[in-house]
C-alpha positions in Angstrom: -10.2 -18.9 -2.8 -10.7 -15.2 -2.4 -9.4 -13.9 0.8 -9.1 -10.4 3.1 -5.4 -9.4 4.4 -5.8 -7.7 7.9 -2.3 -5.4 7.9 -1.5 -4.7 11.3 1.0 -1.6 11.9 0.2 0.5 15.7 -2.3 -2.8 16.3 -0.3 -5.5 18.0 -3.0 -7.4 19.3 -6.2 -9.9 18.2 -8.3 -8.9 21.1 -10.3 -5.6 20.5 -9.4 -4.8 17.6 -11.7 -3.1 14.9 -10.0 -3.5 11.9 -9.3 -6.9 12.6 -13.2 -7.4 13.9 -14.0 -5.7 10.0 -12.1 -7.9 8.3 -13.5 -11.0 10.0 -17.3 -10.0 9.8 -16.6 -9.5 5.4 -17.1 -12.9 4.8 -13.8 -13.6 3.5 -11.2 -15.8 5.1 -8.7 -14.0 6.8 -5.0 -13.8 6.5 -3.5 -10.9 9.0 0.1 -8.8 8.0 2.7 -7.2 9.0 5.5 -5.4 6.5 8.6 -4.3 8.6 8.5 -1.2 6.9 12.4 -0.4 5.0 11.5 3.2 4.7 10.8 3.9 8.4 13.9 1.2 9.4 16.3 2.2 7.2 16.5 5.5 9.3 17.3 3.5 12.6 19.9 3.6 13.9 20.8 -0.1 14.4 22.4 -2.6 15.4 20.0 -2.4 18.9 17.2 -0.7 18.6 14.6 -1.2 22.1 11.8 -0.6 19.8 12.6 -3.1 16.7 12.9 -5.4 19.3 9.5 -5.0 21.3 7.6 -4.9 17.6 9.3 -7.8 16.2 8.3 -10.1 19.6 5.0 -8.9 19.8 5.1 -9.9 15.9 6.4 -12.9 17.0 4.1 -13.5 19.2 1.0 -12.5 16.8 2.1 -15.4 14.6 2.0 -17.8 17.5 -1.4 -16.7 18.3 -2.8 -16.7 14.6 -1.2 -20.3 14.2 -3.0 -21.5 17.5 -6.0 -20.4 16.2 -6.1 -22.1 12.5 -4.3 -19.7 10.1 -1.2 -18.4 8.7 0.5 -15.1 9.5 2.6 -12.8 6.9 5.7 -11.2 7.9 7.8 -9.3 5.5 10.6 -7.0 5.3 10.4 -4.0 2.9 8.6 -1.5 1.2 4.8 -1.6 2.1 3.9 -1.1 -1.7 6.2 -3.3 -2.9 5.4 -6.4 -1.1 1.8 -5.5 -1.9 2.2 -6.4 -5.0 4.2 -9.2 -4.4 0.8 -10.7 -2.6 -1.4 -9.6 -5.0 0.2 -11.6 -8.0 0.4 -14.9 -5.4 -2.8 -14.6 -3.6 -6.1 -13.9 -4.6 -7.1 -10.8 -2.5 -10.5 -9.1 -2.5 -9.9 -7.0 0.1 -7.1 -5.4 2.5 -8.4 -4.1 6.0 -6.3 -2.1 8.7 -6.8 0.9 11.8 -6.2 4.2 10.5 -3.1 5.8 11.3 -2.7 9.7 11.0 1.4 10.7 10.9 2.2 12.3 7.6 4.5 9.5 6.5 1.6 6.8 7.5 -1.4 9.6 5.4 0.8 8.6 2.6 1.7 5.2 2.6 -1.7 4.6 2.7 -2.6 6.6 -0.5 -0.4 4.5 -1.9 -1.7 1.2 -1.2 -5.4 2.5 -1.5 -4.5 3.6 -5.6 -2.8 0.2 -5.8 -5.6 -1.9 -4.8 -8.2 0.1 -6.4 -6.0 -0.4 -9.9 -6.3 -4.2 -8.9 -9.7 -4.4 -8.3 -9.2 -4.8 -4.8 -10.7 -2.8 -1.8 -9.5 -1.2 0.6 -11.2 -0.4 4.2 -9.5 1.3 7.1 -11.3 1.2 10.9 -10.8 4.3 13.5 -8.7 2.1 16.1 -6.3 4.0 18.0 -8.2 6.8 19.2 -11.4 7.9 20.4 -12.4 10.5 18.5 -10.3 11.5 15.5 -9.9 13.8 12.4 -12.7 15.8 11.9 -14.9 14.2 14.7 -14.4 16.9 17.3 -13.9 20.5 16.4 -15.4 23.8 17.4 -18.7 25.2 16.1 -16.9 27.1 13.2 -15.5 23.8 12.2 -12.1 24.4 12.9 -9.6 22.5 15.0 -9.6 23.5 19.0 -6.3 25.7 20.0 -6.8 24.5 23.1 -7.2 21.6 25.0 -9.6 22.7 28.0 -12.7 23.2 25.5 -11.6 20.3 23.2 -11.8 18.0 26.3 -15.4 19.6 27.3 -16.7 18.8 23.3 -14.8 15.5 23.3 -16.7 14.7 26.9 -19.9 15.8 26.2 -19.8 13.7 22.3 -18.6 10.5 24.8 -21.1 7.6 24.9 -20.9 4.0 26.5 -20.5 2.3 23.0 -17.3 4.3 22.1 -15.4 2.5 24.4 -16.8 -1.1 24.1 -14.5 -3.5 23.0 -14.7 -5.2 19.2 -15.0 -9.0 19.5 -12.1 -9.5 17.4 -10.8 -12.1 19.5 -14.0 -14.1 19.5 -14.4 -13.9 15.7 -11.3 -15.8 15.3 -12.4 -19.3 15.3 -12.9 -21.0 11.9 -12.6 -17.4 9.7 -8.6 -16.9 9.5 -6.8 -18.6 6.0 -4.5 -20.9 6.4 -2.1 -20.9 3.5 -0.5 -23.9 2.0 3.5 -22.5 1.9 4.8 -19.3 2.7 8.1 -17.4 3.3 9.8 -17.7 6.8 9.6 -14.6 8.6 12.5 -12.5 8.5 14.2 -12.3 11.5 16.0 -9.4 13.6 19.3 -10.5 12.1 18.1 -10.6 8.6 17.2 -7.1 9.0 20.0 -6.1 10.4 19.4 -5.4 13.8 20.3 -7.9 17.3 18.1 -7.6 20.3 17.7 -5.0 22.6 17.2 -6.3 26.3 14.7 -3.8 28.2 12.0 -3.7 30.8 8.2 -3.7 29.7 5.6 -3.6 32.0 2.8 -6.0 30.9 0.5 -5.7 28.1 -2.4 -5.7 30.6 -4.3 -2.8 32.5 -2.2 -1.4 35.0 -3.3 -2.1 39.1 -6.0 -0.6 40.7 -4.7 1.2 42.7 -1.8 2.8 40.8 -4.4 3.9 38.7 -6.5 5.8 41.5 -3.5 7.4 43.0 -2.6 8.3 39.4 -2.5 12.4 39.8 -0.9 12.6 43.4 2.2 10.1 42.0 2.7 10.7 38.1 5.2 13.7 38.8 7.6 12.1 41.7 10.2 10.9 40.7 11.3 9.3 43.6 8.4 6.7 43.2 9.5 3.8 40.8 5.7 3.1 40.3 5.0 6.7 39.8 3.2 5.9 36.2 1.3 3.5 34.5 4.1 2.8 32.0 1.8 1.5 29.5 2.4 4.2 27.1 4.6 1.9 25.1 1.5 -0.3 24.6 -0.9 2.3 23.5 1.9 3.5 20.9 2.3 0.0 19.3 -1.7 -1.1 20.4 -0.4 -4.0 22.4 -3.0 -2.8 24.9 -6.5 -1.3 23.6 -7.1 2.3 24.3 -10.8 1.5 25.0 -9.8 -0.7 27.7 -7.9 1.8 29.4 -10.2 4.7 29.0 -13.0 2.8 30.7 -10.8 2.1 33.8 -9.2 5.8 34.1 -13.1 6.5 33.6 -14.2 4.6 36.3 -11.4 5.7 38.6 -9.3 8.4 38.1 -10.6 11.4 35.9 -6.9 12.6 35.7 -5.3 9.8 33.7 -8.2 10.3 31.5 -7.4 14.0 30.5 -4.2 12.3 29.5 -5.4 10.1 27.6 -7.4 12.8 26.1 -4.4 14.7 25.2 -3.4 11.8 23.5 -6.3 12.2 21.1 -5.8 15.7 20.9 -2.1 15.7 19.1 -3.2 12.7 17.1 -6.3 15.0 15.5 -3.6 17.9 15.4 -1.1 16.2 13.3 -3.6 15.1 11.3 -4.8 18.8 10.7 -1.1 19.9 10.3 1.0 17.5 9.2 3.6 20.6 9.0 3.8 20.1 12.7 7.1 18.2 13.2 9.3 20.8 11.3 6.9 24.1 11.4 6.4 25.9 14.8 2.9 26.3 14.5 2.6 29.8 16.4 4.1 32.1 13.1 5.7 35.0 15.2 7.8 32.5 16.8 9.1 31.4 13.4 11.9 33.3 13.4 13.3 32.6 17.2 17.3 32.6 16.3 18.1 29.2 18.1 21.7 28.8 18.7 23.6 25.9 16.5 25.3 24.9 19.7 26.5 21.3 18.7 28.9 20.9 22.0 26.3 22.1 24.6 23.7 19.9 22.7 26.0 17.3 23.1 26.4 17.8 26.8 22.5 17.6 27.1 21.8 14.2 24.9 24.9 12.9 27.9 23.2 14.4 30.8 26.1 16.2 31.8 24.7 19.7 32.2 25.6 20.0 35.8 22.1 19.8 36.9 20.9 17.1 39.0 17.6 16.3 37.6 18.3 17.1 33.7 21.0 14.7 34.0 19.0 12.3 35.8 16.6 12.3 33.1 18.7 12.2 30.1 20.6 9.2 31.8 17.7 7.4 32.6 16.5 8.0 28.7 19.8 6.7 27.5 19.8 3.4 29.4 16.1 2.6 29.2 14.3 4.0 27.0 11.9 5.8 29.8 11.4 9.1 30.8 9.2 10.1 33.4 6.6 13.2 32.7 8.1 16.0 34.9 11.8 14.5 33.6 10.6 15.3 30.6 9.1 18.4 31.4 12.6 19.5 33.0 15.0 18.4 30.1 13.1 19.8 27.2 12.5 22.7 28.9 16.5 23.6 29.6 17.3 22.8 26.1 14.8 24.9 24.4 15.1 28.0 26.9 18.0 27.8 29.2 20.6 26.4 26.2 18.2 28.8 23.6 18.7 24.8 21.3 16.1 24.2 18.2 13.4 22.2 20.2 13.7 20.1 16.4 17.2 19.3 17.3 15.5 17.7 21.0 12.6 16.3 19.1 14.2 14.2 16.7 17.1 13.0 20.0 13.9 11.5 21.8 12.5 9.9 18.4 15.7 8.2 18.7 15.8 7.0 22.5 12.1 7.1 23.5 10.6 3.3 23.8 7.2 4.8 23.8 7.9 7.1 20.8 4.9 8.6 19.3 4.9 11.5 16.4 2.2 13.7 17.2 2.2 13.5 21.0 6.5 14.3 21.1 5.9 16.9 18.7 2.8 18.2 20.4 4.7 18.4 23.7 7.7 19.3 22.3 5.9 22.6 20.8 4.3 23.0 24.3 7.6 23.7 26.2 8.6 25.4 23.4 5.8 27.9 23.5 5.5 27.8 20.0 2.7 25.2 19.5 -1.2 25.1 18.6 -1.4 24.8 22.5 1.5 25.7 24.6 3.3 27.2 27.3 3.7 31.0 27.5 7.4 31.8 25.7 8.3 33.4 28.6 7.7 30.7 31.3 11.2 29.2 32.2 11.4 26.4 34.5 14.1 26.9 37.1 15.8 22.9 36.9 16.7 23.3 40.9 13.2 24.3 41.9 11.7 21.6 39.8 14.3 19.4 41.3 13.6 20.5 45.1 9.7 20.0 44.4 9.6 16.8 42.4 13.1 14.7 44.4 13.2 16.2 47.5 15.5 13.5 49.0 17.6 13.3 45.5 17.1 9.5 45.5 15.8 9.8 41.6 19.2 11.6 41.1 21.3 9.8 42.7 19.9 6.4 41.1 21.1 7.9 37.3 24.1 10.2 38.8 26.1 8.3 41.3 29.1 11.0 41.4 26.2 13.7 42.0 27.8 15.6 45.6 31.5 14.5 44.5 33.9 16.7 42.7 33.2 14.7 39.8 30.3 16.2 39.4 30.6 19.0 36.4 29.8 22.8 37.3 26.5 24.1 35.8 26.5 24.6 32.0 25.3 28.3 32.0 24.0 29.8 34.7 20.1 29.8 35.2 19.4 33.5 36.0 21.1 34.1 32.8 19.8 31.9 30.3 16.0 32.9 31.7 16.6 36.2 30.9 18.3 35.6 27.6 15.5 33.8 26.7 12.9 35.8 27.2 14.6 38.5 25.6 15.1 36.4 22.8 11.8 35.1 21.9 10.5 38.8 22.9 12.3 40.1 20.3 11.4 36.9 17.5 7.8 37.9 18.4 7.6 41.7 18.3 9.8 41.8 14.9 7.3 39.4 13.4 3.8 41.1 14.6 5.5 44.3 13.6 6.0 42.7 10.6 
């Protein structure tokens, strides 16, 4: 019998999904994927990895769902072409459904397996899932990408209507239309692929409290709050949670936390427009900025041993969870691209190793905003002062203290570089960058 594959990648769940709900409403009996993908883990550092882990339960945990509900789920371990055409030549597929997904790698891939199954006969349909708006869906009224977010926002709120953020009844559809298969391969497990499990905290793949969410913009910077975000970024990255569900609650109560989810749009449609993004600074006259190739002082930084409190703090807290808080963030990138003058690459590519919420175009995207060098960004010249940050955000140090306990103790290491310095030797530095190139 003919049959649909529904390939899951940044789609984790069976509720509200549109893919999924695509696949269920073709008529064909369903069988849903996933291909732990050898080209993306083969750069992984392993054995622990927090975010292997969290994909391969919520994989886990897809299977149990799909069996509860009358079919089989596929699980395999290589390259996403390859193991295409494994299923081709044992199944008989008429059709392979998934969400769109817009990093350069992902554009790719997805060529790929589109000129495969179109040489098989077989289609291929892919469903806007992960975002709002996306691609060419909100630009400017030349046509051309927004440079910056305040009148992207405006367009992308003024082309909002209720029906954008209803859910699909994926979920609902499942009854009686999923495959089940006769025999199939065990699913590989963390082992097999090399890597052992990674012991973290999640918060739950549900919509964060009420009232968290409405006191969103007075607590998301203080970082003396433990329950100072909604720490469901890691779900919107992997799609354990819906976007749509958590637009229409920052919607309906807090205006702030959606502007940040409309940021998250933003970077997505970016990377899509310039996939050059995560090796290119975008802004050309800042090209040329002579980072320093300062492995030691780097080194200092990925430790959090800087000698200031709240970088330290941050870094630490990274290191051991996986989390970093948005002004943390903020704070660290910022000293490495402008106090230690570091290649905000070199910092881009640490958090794509630590970060449990990891996600290409919005690291990059902010990444290039403390830079200065972005399609939207911070003036170059705007250096944030790591003790005023630190005096605004942890007035009582309790955020430091929790990730520094020899903070205040001669333990303690003295300052890297001295902050009146480095501002000023940054500036002058990307003054210079700037003014050779537009003279240029």
């Amino acid at each position: 019998m003919p049959i649909a594959l529904f390939w899951h990648r940044r789609d984790l769940r069976l509720h509200d999904n549109a893919g999924l709900a695509a696949a269920l409403q073709s008529g064909l009996p369903v069988v849903p994927l996933f291909i732990y993908d050898t080209d993306i883990l083969d750069h992984v550092p392993r054995p622990q990895d927090a975010r292997v882990t969290f994909i391969y339960d919520q994989v886990e945990r897809l299977a149990e769902q799909t069996a509860a509900a009358g079919g089989t789920f596929l699980a395999y371990y290589g390259r996403p072409a390859e193991v295409f055409r494994q299923l081709f030549d044992q199944l008989d597929v008429a059709a392979v459904y998934t969400n769109t997904d817009y990093e350069p790698y992902a554009t790719a891939r997805d060529a790929a397996v589109a000129q495969l199954c179109q040489e098989r006969g077989i289609g291929f349909e892919t469903r806007k899932d992960q975002v709002i708006f996306h691609q060419r869906e909100v630009l400017t009224k030349t046509g051309t990408p927004h440079r910056s977010f305040g009148p992207y926002r405006d367009a992308w709120l003024a082309a909002l209507r209720p029906e954008q953020l209803q859910p699909y009844p994926s979920a609902e559809l499942l009854p009686g239309r999923l495959q089940l298969l006769p025999a199939v391969p065990p699913r590989p497990t963390l082992a097999q692929m090399g890597f052992a499990p990674y012991e973290q905290f999640v918060a739950a793949a549900e919509l964060p409290g009420e009232q968290l969410v409405r006191g969103y913009h007075g607590t998301r910077d203080q970082l003396r709050l433990v329950e100072s975000s909604t720490r469901r970024s890691v779900h919107l990255r992997f799609g354990t949670l819906s976007v749509r569900e958590l637009m229409r609650q920052a919607q309906a109560l807090n205006p702030k936390l959606l502007a940040e989810l409309i940021w998250r749009d933003y970077f997505m449609m970016l990377l899509w427009h310039y996939p050059q993004l995560p090796e290119q600074s975008f802004e050309p006259r800042l090209r040329g900025v002579p980072f320093r190739h300062a492995e030691a002082d780097f080194q200092r930084w990925c430790e959090g041993r800087t000698g200031y409190p709240l970088i330290d703090a941050g870094m630490r807290e990274l290191n051991q969870t996986g989390y970093l808080p948005n002004r943390a963030r903020i704070a660290a990138a910022s000293f490495l691209v402008k106090h230690l003058l570091i290649d905000w690459r070199w910092g881009e590519r640490y958090f794509g190793d630590k970060l449990l919420d990891y996600d290409l175009a919005l690291n990059v995207g902010n990444w290039q905003w403390v830079a200065g060098t972005g399609v939207v960004a911070a003036p170059w010249f705007r250096v944030f002062s790591p003790d005023s940050q630190l005096d605004k955000f942890d007035p009582t140090r309790e955020y430091v203290r929790r990730w520094v306990p020899e903070f205040g103790t001669p333990a303690y290491p003295a300052p890297l570089i001295d902050h009146k310095f480095a501002r000023e030797r940054a500036i002058s530095t990307y003054r210079a960058a700037y003014q050779a190139a537009s003279a240029g």
